[in-house]
MIPAGU-787922 format. One record per residue (C-alpha): x, y, z; residue number from 1; chain; residue in one letter. Coordinates in steps of 0.25 Angstrom, whole numbers. Last residue first. Layout:
N
<x=X	y=Y	z=Z	k=NUM	c=A	r=A> .
...
***
This chain:
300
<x=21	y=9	z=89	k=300	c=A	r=X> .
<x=7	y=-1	z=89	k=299	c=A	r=X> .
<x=2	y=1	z=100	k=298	c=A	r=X> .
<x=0	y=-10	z=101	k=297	c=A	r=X> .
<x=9	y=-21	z=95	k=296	c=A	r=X> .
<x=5	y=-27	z=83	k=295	c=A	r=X> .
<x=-2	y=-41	z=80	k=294	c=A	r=X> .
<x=-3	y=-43	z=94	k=293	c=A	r=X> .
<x=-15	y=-49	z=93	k=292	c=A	r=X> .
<x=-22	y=-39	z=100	k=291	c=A	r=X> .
<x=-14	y=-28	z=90	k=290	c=A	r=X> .
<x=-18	y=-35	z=77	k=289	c=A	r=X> .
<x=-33	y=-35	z=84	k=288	c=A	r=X> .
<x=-32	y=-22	z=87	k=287	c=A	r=X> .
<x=-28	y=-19	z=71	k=286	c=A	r=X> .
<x=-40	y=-27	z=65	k=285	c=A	r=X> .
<x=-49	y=-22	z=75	k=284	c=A	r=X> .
<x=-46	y=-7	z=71	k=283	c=A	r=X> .
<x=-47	y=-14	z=56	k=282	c=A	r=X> .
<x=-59	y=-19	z=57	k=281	c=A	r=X> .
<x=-65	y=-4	z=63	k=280	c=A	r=X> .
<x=-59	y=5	z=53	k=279	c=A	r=X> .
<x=-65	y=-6	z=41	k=278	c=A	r=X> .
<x=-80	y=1	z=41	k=277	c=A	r=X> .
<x=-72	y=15	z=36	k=276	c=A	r=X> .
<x=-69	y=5	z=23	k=275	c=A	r=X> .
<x=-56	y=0	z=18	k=274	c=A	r=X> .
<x=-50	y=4	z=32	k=273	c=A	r=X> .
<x=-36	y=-6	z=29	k=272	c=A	r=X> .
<x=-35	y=-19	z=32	k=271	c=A	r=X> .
<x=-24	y=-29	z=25	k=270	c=A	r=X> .
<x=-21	y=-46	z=32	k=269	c=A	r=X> .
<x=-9	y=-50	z=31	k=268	c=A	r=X> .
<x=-7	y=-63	z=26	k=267	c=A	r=X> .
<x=3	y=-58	z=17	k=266	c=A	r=X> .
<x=8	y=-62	z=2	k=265	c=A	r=X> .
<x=18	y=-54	z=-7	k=264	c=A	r=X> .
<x=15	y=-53	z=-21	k=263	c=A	r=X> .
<x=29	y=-49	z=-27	k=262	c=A	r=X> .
<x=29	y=-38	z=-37	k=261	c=A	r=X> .
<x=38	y=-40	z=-51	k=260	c=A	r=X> .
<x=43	y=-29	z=-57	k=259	c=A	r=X> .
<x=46	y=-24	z=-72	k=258	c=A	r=X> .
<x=37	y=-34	z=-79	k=257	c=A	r=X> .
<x=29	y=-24	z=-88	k=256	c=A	r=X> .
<x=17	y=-30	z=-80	k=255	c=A	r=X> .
<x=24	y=-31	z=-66	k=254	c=A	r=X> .
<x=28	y=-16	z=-67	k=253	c=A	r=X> .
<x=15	y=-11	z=-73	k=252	c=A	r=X> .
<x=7	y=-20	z=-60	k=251	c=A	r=X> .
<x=16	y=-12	z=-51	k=250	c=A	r=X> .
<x=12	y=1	z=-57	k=249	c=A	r=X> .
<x=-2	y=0	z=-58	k=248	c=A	r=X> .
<x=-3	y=-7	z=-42	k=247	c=A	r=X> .
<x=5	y=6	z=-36	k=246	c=A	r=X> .
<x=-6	y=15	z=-41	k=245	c=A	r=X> .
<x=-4	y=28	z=-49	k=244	c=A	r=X> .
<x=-18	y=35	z=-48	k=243	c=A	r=X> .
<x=-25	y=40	z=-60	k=242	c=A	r=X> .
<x=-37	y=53	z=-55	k=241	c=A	r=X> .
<x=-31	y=65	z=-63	k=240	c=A	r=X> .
<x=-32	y=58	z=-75	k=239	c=A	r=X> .
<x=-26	y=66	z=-88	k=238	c=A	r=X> .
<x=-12	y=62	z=-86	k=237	c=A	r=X> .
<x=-15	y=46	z=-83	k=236	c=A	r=X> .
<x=-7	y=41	z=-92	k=235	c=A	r=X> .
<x=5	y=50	z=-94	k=234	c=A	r=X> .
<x=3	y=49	z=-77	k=233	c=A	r=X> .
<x=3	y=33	z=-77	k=232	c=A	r=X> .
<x=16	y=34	z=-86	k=231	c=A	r=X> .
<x=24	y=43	z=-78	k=230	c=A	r=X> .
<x=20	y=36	z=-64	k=229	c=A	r=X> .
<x=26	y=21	z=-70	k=228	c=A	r=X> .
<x=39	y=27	z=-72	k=227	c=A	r=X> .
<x=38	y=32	z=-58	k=226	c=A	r=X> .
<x=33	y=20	z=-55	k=225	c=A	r=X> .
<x=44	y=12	z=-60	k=224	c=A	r=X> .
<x=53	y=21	z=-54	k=223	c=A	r=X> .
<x=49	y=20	z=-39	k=222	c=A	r=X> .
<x=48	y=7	z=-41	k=221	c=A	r=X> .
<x=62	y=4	z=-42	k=220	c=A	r=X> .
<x=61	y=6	z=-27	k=219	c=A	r=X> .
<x=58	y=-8	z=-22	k=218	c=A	r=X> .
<x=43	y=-12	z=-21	k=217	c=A	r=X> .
<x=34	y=-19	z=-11	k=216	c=A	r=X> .
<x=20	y=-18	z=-10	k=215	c=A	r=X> .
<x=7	y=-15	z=0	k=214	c=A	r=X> .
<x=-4	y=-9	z=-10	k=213	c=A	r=X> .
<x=-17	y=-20	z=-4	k=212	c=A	r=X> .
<x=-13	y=-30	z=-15	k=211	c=A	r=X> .
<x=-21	y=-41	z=-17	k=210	c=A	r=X> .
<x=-18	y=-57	z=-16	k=209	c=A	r=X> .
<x=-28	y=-68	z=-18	k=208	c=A	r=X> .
<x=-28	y=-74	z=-3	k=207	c=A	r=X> .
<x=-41	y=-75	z=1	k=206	c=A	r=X> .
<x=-44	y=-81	z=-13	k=205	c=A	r=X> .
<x=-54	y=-75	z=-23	k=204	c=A	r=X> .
<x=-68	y=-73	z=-26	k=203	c=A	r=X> .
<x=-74	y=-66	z=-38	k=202	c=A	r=X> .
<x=-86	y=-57	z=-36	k=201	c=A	r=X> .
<x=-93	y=-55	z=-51	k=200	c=A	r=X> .
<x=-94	y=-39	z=-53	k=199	c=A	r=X> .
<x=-90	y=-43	z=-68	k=198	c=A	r=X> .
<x=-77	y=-36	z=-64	k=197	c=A	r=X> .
<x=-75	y=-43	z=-52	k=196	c=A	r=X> .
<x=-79	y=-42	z=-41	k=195	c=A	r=X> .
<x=-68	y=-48	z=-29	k=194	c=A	r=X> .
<x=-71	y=-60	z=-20	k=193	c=A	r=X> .
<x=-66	y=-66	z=-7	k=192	c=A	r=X> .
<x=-74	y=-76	z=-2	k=191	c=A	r=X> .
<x=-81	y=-78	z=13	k=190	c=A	r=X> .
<x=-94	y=-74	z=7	k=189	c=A	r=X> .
<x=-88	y=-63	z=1	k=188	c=A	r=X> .
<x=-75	y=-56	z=5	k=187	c=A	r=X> .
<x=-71	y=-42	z=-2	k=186	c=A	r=X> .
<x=-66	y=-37	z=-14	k=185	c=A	r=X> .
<x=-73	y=-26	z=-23	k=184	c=A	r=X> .
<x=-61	y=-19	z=-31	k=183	c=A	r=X> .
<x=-53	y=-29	z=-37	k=182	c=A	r=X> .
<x=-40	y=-22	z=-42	k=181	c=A	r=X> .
<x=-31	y=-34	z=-50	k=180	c=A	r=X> .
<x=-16	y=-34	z=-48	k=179	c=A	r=X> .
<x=-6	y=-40	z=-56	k=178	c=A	r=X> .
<x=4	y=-47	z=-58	k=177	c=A	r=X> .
<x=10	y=-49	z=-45	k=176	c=A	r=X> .
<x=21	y=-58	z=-42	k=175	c=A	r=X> .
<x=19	y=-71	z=-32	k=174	c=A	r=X> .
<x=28	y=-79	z=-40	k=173	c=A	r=X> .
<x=17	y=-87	z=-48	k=172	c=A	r=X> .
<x=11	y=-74	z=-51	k=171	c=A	r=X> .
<x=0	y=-67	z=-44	k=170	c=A	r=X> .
<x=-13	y=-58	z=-46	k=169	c=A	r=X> .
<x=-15	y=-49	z=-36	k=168	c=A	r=X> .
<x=-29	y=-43	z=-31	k=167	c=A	r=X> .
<x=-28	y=-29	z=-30	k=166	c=A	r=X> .
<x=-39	y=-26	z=-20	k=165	c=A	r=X> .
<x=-53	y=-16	z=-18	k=164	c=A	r=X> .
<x=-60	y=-20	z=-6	k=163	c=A	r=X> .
<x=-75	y=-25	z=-4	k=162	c=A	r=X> .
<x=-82	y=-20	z=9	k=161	c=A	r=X> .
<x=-80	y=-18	z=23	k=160	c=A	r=X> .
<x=-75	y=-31	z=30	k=159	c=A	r=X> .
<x=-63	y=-26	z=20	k=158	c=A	r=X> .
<x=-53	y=-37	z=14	k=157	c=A	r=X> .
<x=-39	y=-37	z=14	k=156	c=A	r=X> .
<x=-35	y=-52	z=19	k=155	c=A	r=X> .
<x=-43	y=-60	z=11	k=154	c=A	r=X> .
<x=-36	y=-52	z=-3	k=153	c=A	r=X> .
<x=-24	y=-60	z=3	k=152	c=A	r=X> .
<x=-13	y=-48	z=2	k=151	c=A	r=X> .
<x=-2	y=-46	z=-7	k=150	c=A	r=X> .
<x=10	y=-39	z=-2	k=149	c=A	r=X> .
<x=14	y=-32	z=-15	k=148	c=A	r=X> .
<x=30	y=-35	z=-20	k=147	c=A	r=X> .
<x=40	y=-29	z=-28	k=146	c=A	r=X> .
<x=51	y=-34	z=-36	k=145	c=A	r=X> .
<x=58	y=-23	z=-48	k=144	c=A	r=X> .
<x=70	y=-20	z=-41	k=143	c=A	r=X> .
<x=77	y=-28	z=-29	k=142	c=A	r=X> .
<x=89	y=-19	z=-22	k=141	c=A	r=X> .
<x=86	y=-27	z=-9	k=140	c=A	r=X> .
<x=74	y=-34	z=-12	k=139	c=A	r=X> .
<x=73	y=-45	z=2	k=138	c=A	r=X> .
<x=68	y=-34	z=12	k=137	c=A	r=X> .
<x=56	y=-30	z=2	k=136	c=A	r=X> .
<x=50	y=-44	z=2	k=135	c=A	r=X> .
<x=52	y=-46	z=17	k=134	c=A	r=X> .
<x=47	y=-31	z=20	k=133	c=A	r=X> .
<x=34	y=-35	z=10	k=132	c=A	r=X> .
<x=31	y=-50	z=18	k=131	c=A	r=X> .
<x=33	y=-42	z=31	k=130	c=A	r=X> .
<x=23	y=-30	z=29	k=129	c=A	r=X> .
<x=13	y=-40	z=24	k=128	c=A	r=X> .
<x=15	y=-48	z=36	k=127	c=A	r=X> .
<x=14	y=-36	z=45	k=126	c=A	r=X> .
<x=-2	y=-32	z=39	k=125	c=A	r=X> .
<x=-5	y=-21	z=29	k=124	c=A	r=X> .
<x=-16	y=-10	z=35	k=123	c=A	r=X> .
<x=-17	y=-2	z=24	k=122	c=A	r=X> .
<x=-18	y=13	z=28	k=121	c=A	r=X> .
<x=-4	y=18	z=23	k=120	c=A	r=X> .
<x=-2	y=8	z=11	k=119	c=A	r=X> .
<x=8	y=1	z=8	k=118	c=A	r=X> .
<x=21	y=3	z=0	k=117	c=A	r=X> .
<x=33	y=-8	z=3	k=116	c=A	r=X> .
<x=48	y=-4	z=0	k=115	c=A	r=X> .
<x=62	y=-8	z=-6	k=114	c=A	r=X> .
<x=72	y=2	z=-4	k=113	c=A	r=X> .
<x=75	y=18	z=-9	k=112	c=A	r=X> .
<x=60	y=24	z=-3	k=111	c=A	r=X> .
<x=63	y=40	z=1	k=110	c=A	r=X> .
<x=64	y=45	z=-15	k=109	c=A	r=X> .
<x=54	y=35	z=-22	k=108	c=A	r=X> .
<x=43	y=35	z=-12	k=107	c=A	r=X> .
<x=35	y=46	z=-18	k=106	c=A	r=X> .
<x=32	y=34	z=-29	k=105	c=A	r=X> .
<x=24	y=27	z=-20	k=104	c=A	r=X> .
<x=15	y=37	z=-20	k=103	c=A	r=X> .
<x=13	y=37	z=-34	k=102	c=A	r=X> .
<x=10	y=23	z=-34	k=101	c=A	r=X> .
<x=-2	y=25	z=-23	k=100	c=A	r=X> .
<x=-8	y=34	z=-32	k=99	c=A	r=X> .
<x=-4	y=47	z=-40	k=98	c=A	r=X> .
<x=-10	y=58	z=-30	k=97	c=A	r=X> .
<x=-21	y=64	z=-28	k=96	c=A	r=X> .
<x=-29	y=77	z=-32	k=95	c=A	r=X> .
<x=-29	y=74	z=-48	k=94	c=A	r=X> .
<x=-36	y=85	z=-56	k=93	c=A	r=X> .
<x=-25	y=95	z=-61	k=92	c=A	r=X> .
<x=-18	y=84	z=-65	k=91	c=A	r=X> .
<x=-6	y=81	z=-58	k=90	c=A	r=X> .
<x=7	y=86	z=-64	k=89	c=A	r=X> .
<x=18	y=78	z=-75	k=88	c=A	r=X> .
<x=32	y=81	z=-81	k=87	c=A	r=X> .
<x=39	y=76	z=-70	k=86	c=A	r=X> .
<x=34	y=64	z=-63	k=85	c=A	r=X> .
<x=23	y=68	z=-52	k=84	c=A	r=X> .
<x=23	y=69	z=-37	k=83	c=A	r=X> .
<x=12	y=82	z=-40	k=82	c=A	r=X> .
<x=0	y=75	z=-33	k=81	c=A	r=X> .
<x=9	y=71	z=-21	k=80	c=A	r=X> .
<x=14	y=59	z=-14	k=79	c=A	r=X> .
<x=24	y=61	z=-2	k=78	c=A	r=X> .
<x=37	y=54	z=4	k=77	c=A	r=X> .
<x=37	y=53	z=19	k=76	c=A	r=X> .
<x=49	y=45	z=26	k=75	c=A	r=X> .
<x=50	y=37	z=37	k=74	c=A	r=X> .
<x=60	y=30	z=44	k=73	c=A	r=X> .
<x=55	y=19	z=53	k=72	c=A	r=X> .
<x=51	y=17	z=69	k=71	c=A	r=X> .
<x=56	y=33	z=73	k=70	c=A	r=X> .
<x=49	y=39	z=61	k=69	c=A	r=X> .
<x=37	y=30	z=63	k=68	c=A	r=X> .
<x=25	y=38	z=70	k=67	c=A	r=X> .
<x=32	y=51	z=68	k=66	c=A	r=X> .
<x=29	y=48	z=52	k=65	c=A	r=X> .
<x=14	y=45	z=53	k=64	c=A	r=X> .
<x=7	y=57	z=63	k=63	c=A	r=X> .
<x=17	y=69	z=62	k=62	c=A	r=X> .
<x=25	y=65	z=48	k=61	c=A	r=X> .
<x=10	y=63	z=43	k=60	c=A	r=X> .
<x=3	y=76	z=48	k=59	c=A	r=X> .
<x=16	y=83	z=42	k=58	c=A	r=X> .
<x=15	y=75	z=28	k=57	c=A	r=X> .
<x=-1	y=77	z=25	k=56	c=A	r=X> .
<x=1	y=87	z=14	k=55	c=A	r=X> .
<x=13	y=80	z=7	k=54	c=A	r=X> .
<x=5	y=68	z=4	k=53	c=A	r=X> .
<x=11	y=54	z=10	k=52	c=A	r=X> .
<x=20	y=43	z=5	k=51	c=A	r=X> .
<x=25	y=38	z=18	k=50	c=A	r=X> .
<x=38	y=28	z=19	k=49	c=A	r=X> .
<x=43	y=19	z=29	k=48	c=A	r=X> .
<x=56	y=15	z=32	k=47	c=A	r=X> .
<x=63	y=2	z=36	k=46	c=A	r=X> .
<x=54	y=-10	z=33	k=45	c=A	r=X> .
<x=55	y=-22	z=43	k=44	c=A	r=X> .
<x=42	y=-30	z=44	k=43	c=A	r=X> .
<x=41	y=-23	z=56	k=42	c=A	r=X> .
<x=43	y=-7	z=52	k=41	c=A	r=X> .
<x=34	y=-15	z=42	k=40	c=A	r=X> .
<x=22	y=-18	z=53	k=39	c=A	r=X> .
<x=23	y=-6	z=60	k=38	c=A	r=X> .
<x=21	y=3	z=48	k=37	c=A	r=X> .
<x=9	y=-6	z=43	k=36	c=A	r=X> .
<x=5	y=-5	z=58	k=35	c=A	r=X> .
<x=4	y=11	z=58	k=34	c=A	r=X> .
<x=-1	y=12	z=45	k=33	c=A	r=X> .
<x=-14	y=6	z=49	k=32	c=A	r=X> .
<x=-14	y=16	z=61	k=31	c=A	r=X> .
<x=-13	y=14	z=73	k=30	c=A	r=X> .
<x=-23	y=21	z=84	k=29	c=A	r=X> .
<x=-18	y=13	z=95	k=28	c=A	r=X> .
<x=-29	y=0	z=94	k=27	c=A	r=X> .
<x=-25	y=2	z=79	k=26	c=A	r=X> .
<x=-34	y=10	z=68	k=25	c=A	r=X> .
<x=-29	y=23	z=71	k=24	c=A	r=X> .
<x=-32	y=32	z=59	k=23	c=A	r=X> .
<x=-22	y=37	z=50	k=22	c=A	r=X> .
<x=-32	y=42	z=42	k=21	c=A	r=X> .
<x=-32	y=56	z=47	k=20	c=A	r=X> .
<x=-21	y=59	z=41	k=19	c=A	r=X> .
<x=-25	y=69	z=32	k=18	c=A	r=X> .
<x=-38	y=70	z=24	k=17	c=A	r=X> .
<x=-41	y=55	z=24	k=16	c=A	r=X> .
<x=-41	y=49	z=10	k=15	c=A	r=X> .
<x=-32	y=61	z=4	k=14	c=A	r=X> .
<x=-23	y=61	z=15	k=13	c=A	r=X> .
<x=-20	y=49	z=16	k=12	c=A	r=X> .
<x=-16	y=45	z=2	k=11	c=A	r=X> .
<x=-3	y=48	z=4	k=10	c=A	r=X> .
<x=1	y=37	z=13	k=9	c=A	r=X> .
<x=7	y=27	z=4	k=8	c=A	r=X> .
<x=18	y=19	z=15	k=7	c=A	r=X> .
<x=31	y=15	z=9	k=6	c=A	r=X> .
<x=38	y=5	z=19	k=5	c=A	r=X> .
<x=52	y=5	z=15	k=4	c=A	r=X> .
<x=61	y=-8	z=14	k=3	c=A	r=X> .
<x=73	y=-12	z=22	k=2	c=A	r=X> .
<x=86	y=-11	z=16	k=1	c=A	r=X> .
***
């Protein structure tokens, strides 16, 4: 069974007031999502995946899903305010949904195999694509093993500024353990180095790994977080502002033993447009993938 490719696209709408975020970044007006789609139709994947907002899903079916349809099946799943657990509402304050978990969780009707969740405007690179499918192909009726492509810190640096990362710490095996957020990470005098609490810069290793929210899960996740959702929303019942991350539950499930996640290395180097000032690196970043040939162009 080849695995899904789950793609978290419901926050476009509220960053960019409909879709006019898709911007065309390659030399024929790709987008980023564009090459992280071609690059797992490659890596052998066998259906995509959207979690979008309702309000948007006619312009998307129009620009996205025609795009694809006759390359991969594609199905549309939706995240909303009131996706909630029986017994609660939103409060009367909150305008967004639950988080990046909560969308996840609008998979669990469509999404019956293993499957990898990215990103819709993270530019991921074809090795990373390749080292999940390999990982996902091989589990069969697995439970409980995940993984998260973990990238060398090097390789996701802005030009721009600092970056915000979860470096990951490791096990002999390569498992995760945990994930520390650094919010100020960026290149100094040929070093990278992180603030740390003290406000001290802390240099680490080019290739300390950090998660950039590309992983690999089988659908026994679905329940864990749905289990996991009830108990963040009896916590969190007078904050209309608490997000339900992928990151919180992962780390409960390897804390109280239930999962292990597989750290999975790539040379692959992640962009995205961080800053405005990183549109221009990243239209030379594609055109130079597509002169090298890289990826063919156009690209579809």
């Amino acid at each position: 069974m080849k695995p899904t490719l789950f793609v978290l696209a419901a926050g476009m709408g509220s960053r960019y007031g409909g879709l006019k975020q898709l911007d065309g970044l390659g030399p024929n007006g790709e987008t980023i999502m564009d090459y992280s789609i071609y690059d797992a139709v490659n890596a052998g994947f066998g259906k995509l995946v959207f979690v979008i907002r309702r309000s948007f899903e006619e312009d998307f079916r129009e620009k996205i899903v025609k795009k694809y349809e006759r390359k991969i099946p594609v199905e549309l799943v939706f995240q909303e305010l009131d996706d909630l657990p029986e017994g609660f509402s939103p409060h009367p304050d909150r305008v967004k949904p639950w988080g990046t978990n909560h969308a996840v969780m609008m998979g669990r009707d469509v999404i019956h195999e293993p499957f990898a969740v990215i990103n819709a405007d993270d530019f991921y690179g074809r090795e990373s694509f390749g080292v999940l499918s390999d990982f996902l192909s091989s589990l069969h009726h697995s439970k409980n093993a995940y993984a998260m492509v973990g990238y060398r810190v090097g390789n996701t640096l802005s030009e721009s500024g600092t970056v915000a990362r979860g470096i990951c710490e490791t096990d002999s095996d390569n498992h995760l353990t945990g994930v520390v957020e650094r919010t100020q990470i960026q290149r100094i005098d040929g070093a990278v180095k992180y603030k740390d609490d003290n406000g001290e810069w802390v240099a680490i290793g080019d290739n300390t790994p950090v998660s950039m929210n590309m992983w690999g899960f089988t659908p026994d996740y679905f329940d864990y977080s749905e289990k996991q959702f009830v108990e963040f929303l009896k916590e969190n019942a007078g904050n209309h502002k608490a997000e339900f991350f992928i990151p919180l539950v992962v780390n409960n499930l390897i804390v109280d033993k239930k999962a292990t996640v597989k750290v999975l290395d790539t040379p692959s180097k992640w962009f995205g447009v961080t800053y405005a000032e990183d549109r221009p690196g990243v239209v030379a970043k594609l055109q130079k993938l597509a002169d090298d040939g890289v990826y063919p162009s156009p690209l579809w």
